[in-house]
C-alpha positions as CSV (number, residue, x, y, z in Angstrom):
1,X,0.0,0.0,0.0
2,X,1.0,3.7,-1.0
3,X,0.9,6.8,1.2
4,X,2.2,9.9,1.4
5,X,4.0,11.7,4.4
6,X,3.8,15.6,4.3
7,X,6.1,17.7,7.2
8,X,3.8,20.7,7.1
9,X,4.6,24.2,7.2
10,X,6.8,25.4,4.1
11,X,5.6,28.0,2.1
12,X,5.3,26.6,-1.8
13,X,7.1,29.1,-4.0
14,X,8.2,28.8,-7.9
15,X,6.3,27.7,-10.6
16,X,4.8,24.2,-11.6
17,X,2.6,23.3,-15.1
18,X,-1.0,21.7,-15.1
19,X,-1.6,18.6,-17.1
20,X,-4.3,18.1,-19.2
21,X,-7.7,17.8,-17.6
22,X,-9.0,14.2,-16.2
23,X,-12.7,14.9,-17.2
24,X,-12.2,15.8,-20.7
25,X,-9.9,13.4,-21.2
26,X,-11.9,10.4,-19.9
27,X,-14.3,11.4,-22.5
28,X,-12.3,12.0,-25.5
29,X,-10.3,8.6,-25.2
30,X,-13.4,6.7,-25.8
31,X,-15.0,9.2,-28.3
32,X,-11.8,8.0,-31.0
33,X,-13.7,5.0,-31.2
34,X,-16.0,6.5,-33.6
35,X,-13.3,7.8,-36.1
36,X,-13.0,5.4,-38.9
37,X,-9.3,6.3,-39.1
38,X,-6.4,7.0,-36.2
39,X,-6.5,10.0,-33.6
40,X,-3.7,11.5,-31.8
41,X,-4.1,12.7,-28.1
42,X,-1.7,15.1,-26.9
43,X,-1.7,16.7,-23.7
44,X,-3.3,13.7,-21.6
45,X,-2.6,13.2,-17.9
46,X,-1.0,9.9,-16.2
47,X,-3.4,9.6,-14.0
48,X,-4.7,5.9,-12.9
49,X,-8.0,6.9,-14.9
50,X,-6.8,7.4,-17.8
51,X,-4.6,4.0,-17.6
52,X,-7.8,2.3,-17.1
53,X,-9.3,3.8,-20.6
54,X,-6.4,2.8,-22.4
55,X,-6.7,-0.8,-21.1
56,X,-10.3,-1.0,-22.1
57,X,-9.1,0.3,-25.1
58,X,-6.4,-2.5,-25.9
59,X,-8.9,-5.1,-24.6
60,X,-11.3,-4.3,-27.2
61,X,-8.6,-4.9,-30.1
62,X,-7.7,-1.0,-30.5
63,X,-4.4,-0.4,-31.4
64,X,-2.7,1.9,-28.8
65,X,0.6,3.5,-28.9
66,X,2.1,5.8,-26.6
67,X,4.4,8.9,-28.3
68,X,5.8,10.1,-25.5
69,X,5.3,13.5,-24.3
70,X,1.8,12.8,-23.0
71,X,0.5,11.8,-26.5
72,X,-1.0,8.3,-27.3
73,X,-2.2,7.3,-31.1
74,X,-5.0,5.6,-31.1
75,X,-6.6,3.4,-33.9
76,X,-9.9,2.2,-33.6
77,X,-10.2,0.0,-36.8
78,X,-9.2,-2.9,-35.4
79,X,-12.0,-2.8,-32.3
80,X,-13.7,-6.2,-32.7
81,X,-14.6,-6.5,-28.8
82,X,-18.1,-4.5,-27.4
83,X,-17.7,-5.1,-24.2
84,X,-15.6,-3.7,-20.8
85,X,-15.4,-5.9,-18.6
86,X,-16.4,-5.6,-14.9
87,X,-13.1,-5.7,-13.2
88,X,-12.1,-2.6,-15.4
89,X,-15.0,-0.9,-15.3
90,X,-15.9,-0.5,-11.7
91,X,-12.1,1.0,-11.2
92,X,-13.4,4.2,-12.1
93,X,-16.9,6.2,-13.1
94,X,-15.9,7.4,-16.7
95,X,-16.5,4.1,-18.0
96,X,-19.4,4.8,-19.0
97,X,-19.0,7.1,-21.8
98,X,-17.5,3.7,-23.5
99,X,-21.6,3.1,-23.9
100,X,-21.9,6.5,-25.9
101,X,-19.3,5.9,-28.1
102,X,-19.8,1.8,-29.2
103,X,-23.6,2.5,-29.5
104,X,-22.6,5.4,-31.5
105,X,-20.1,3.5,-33.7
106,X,-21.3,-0.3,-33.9
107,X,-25.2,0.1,-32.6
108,X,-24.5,-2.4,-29.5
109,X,-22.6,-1.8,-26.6
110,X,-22.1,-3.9,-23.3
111,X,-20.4,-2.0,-20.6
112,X,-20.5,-2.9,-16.3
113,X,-22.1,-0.5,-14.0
114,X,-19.2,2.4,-13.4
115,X,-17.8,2.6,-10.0
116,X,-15.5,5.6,-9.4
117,X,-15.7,7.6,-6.1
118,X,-18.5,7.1,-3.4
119,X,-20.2,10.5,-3.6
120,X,-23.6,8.8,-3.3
121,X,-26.1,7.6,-5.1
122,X,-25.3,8.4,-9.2
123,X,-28.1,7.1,-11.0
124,X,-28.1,6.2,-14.9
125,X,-31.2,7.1,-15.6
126,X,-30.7,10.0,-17.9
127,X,-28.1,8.7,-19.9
128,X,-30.7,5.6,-20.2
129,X,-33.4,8.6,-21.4
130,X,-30.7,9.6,-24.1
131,X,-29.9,6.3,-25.8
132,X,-33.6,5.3,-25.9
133,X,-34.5,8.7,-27.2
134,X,-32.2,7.9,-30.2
135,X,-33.4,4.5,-30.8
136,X,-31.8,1.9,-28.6
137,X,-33.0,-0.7,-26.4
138,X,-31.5,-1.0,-23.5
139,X,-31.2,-4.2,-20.3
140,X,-29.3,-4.2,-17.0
141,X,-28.8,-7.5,-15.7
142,X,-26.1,-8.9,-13.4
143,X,-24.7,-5.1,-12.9
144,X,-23.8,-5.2,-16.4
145,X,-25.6,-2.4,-19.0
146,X,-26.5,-3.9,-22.7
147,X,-27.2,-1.6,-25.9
148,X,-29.0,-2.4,-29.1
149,X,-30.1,-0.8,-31.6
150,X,-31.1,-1.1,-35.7
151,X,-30.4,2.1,-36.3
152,X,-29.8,5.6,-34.4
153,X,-32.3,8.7,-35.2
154,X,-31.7,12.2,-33.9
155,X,-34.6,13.2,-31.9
156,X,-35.0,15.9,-28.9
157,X,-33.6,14.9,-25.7
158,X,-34.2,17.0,-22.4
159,X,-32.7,16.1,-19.0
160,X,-34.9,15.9,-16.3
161,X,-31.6,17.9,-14.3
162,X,-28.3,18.9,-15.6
163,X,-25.7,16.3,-15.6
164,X,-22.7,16.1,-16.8
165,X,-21.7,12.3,-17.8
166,X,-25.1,12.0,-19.3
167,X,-24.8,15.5,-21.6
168,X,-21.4,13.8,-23.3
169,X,-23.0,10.5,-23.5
170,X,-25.6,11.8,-26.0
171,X,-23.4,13.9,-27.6
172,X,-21.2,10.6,-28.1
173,X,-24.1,8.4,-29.5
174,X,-25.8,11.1,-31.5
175,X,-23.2,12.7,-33.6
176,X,-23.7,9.9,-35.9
177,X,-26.8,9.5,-35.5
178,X,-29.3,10.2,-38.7
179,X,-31.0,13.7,-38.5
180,X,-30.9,16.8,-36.1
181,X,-30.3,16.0,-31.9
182,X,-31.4,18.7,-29.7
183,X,-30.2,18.5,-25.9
184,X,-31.9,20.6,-24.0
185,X,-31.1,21.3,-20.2
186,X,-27.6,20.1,-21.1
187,X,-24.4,20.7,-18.5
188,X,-22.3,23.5,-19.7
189,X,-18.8,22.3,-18.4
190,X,-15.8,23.2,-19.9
191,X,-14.9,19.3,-20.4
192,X,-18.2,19.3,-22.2
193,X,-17.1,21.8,-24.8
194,X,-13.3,20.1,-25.2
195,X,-15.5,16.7,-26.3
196,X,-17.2,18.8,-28.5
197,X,-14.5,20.6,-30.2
198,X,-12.6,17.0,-30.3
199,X,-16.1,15.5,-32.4
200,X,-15.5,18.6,-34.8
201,X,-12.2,17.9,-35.3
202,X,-12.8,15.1,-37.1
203,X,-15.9,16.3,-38.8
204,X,-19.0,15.8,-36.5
205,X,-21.5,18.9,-36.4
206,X,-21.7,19.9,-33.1
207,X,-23.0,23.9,-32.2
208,X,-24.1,25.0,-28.9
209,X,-22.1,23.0,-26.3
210,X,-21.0,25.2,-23.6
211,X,-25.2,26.6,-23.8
212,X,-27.8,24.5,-22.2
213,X,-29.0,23.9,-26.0
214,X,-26.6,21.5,-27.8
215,X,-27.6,20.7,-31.6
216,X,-26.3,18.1,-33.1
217,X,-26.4,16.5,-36.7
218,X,-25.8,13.2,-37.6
219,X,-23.0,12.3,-40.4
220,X,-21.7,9.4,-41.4
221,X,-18.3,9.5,-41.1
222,X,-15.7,10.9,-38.6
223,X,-12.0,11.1,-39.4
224,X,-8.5,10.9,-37.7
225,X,-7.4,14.2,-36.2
226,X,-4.7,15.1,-33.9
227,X,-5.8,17.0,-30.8
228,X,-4.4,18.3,-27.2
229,X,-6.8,18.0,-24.2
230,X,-7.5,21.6,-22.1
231,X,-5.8,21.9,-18.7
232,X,-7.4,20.7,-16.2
233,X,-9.3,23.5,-14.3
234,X,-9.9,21.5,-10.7
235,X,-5.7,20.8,-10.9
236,X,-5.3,24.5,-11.1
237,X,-7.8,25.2,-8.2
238,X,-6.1,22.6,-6.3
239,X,-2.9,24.2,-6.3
240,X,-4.1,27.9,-6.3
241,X,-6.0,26.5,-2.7
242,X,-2.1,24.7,-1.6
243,X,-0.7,27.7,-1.9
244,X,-3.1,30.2,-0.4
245,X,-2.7,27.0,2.9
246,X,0.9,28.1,3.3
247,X,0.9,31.0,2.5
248,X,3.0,30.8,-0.7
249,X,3.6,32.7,-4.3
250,X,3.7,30.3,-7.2
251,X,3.2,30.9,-11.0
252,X,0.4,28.0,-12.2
253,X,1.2,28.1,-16.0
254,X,-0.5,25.9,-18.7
255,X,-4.5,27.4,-17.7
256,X,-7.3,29.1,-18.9
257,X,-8.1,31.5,-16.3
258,X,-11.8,32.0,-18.1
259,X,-12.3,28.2,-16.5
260,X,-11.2,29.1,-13.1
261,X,-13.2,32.5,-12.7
262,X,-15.5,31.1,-9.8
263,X,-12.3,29.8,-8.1
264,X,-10.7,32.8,-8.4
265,X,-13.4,34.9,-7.5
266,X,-14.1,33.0,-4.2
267,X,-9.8,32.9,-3.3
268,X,-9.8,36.5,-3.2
269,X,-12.6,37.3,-1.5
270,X,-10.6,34.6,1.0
271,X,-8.1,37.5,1.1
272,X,-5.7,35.6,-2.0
273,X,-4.1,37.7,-4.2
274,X,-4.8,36.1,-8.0
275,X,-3.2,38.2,-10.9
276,X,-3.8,36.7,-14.5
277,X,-2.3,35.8,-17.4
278,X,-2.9,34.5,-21.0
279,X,-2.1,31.3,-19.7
280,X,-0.9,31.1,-16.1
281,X,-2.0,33.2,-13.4
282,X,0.0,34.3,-10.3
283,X,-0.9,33.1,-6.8
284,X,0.1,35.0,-3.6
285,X,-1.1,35.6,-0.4
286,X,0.5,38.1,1.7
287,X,-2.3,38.7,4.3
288,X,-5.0,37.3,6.4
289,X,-7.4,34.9,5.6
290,X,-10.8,35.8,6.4
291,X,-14.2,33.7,6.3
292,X,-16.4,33.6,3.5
293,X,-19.7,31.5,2.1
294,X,-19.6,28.6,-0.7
295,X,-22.7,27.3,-2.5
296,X,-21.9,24.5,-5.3
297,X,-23.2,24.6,-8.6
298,X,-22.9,23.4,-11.9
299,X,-20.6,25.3,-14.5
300,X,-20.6,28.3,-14.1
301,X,-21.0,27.9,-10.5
302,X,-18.2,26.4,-7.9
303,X,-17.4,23.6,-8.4
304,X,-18.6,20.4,-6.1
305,X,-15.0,19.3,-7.0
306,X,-13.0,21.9,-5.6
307,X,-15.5,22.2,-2.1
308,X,-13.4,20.1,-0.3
309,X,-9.6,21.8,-0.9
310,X,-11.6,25.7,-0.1
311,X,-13.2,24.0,2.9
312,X,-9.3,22.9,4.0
313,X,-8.5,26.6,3.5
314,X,-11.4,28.0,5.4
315,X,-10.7,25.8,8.8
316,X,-7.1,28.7,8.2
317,X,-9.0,31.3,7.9
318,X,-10.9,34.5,10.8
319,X,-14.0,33.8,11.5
320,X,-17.0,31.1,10.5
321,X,-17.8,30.1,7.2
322,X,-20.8,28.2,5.6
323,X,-20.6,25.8,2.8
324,X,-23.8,24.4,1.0
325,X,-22.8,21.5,-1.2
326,X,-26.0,21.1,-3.8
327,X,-24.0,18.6,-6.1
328,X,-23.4,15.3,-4.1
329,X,-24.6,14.0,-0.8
330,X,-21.7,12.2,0.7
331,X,-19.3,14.9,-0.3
332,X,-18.4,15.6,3.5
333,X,-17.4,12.5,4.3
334,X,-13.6,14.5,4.4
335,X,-15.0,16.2,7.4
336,X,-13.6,13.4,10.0
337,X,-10.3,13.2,9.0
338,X,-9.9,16.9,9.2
339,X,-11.3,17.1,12.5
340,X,-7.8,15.0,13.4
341,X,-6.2,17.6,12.3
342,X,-7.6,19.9,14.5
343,X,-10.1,21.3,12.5
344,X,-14.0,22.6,13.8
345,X,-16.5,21.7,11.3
346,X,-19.9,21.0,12.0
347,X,-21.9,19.7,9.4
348,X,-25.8,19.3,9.0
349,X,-27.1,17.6,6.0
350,X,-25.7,19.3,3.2
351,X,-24.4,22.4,5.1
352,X,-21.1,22.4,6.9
353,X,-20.1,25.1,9.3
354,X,-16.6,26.1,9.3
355,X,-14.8,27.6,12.5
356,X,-11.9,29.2,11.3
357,X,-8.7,28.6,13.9
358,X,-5.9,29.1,12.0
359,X,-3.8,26.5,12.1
360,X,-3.9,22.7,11.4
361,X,-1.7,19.7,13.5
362,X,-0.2,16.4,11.2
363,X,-2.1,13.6,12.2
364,X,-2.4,10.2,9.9
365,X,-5.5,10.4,8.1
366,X,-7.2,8.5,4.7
367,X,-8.2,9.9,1.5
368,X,-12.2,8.6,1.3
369,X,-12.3,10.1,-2.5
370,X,-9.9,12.0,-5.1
371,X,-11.1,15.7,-4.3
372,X,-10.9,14.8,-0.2
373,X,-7.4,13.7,-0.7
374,X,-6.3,16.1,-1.9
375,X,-7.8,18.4,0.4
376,X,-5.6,16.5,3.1
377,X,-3.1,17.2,1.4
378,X,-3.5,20.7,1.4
379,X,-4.0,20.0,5.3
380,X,-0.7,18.0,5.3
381,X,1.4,21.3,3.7
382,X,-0.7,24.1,6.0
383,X,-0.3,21.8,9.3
384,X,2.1,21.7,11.9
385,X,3.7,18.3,12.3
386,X,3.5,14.9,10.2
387,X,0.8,14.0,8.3
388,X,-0.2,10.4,6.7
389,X,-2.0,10.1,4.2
390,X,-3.1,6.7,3.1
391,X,-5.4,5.4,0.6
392,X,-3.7,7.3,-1.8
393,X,-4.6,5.3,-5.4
394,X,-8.1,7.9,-4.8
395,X,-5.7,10.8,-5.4
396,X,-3.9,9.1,-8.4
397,X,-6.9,8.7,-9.8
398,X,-7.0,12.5,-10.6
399,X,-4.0,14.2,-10.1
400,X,-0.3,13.4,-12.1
401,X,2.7,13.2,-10.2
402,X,1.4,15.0,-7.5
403,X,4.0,14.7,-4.9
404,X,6.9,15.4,-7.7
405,X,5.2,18.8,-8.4
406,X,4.6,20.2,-4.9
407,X,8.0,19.0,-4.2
408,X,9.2,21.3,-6.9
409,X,7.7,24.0,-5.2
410,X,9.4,23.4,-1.7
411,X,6.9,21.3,-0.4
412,X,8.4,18.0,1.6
413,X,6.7,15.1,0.8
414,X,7.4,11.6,0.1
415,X,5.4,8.4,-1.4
416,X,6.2,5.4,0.4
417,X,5.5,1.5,-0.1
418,X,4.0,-0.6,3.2
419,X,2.9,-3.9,3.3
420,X,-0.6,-4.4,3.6
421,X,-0.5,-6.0,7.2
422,X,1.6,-2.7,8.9
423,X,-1.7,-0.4,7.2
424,X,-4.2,-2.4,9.2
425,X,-5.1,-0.3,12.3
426,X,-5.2,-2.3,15.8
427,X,-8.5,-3.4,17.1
428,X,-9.2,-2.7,20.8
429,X,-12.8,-4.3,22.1
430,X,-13.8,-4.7,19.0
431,X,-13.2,-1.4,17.8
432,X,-10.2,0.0,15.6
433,X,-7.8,2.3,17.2
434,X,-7.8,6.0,16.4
């Protein structure tokens, strides 16, 4: 078992480079499957997800080859395999968008039910309501989802609420769909517009994404393209958030600061100085911090991924703070290990009350999902003391070479191997140790 150790306390200082971002890319690795000719991928991350599509990928006959330089080409011709197995698909959530795709491509598809982090309950529903919309059949047995259909027909799709794995699953089946696809209600996330502008690449007609009305018509033939994935936005916040915790002044380069506006906005009325770039911004903080309210949202809102790193900056900050997480129910479940760390958080339903102390103490702690690990990580560099952080493949998951990059910046912390039996926690009367 991995885990990191973090001695807290050093302010982060240089510069460091974002990779390319985990959501978009999760989608745009499967979405090659409907080119009838070879795609090139530049700029994706090596992150454990992506590892995952790339399996699926080779297990399904693809032909995958890795350029070096964070580029794979991909060929999809030689797919003769519809299905992703269960023992690869549960590893992560993004499996699903393998559905969109081979329906899209071949009319069938036969994927697992996606696992991923638990957040709650993440139904399927409306990406169900999309396919059958276009003309497929659809049966879930034995926790596996099957496909089918003669043919695909654009029709109008609305989502019941905005959601946005089953927005790029239509876009995937549709764009070759026959006839005009209208997606109303649709999720307007930046990922969401990279997928789209990857379809057009290689000569879908896609207008709209980014709106809450995507159009889409059909054609019937996509072609090989080279394309580089956008930086990953919740990366960025991540470390703007690590170095408002120690109070550093770093220059995150390889963003588009349009995608991290409601970060930014909410960091300096935190008391973070943000000064922008082209493609970087600047990130300083050379005062107090001082309390302030989060509500989550969809795009253009705060993101539910980044509530966890600005609540770890809030237990830092004067004064109470409030945030309201509308996204996913089980998003504080971060809350407990921070509260080892010394933090004062009280939370009620899907409101958690922040008592800002100022300071944090090293304690050994687990990641319970990718965002909340790193948001003890951002504990680990603010605190005082040692801090453990175990369960780490959640953090992989999301984030590459994290520990090599915060290093970079002055930060000391390590990845270390244990064997499983030294990870177990001691039982006492039945109970584990704490």
């Amino acid at each position: 078992m991995d885990k990191f150790i973090i001695k807290g306390g050093r302010r982060l200082t240089g510069e460091v480079i974002i990779s390319g971002a985990k959501n978009a890319a999760v989608a745009i690795l499967p979405a090659v499957i409907l080119s009838d000719e070879p795609c090139v991928i530049e700029n994706v991350p090596s992150i454990s997800d992506v590892n995952i599509s790339i399996r699926i990928l080779k297990e399904m006959g693809a032909g995958v080859e890795y350029l070096g330089n964070c580029t794979y080409r991909i060929d999809p011709t030689t797919i003769d395999k519809f299905c992703v197995p269960y023992e690869t698909a549960r590893k992560m959530r993004a499996s699903y968008y393998f559905l969109g795709a081979l329906l899209g491509k071949f009319k069938k598809a036969r994927v697992s039910m996606p696992g991923g982090c638990p957040l709650g309950d993440r139904p399927i529903d409306q990406h169900l309501k999309a396919f059958t919309a276009l003309g497929s059949e659809y049966n879930l047995s034995q926790g596996m989802i099957d496909l089918k259909a003669e043919k695909l027909e654009g029709n109008q799709i609305f989502f019941d609420v905005v959601t946005v794995g089953a927005t790029m699953n239509a876009m995937l089946a549709a764009v070759r769909a026959e006839g005009l696809t209208v997606i109303e209600n649709a999720a307007k996330e930046p990922h969401i517009v990279d997928l789209a502008n990857f379809l057009n690449a290689m000569g879908a007609n896609i207008i709209g994404a980014g709106t809450d009305v995507i159009k889409i018509k059909g054609v019937d033939h996509l072609h090989g393209t080279t394309y580089s994935v956008i930086p990953d936005q919740i990366e960025a916040g991540t470390f703007m958030v690590a170095v408002a915790a120690t109070k550093g002044d770093v220059l995150i380069k390889n963003v588009i600061p349009k995608h991290l506006e409601s970060i930014t906005k909410k960091l300096e009325k935190i008391g973070v100085n943000i000064q922008q770039f082209d493609d970087s911004v600047r990130v300083w903080v050379d005062g107090p911090l001082v309390k302030t309210n989060v509500k989550t949202a969809p795009h253009p809102g705060f993101p539910t991924d980044m509530q966890s790193q600005i609540a770890t900056l809030l237990t830092l900050a004067e004064g109470t703070s409030i945030i309201t997480e509308n996204i996913w129910e089980q998003r504080f479940r971060y809350v407990d290990e921070l509260r080892r760390m010394g933090a004062d958080i009280t939370v009620n339903g899907k409101v958690a009350l922040i008592e800002g102390k100022g300071k944090l103490m090293g304690a050994p702690v687990k990641a319970c999902d990718l965002r909340a690990g790193a948001a003890l990580i951002i504990a680990g560099l603010a605190a005082s003391g040692v801090t453990e952080i175990e369960d780490i493949f959640h953090i992989e998951r999301g984030y590459d070479c994290m520990e090599g990059k915060l290093r970079a910046l002055g930060a000391d912390i390590e990845k270390v191997s244990v064997p499983d039996s030294q990870s177990k926690p001691e039982k006492q009367n039945g109970r584990e140790a704490v």
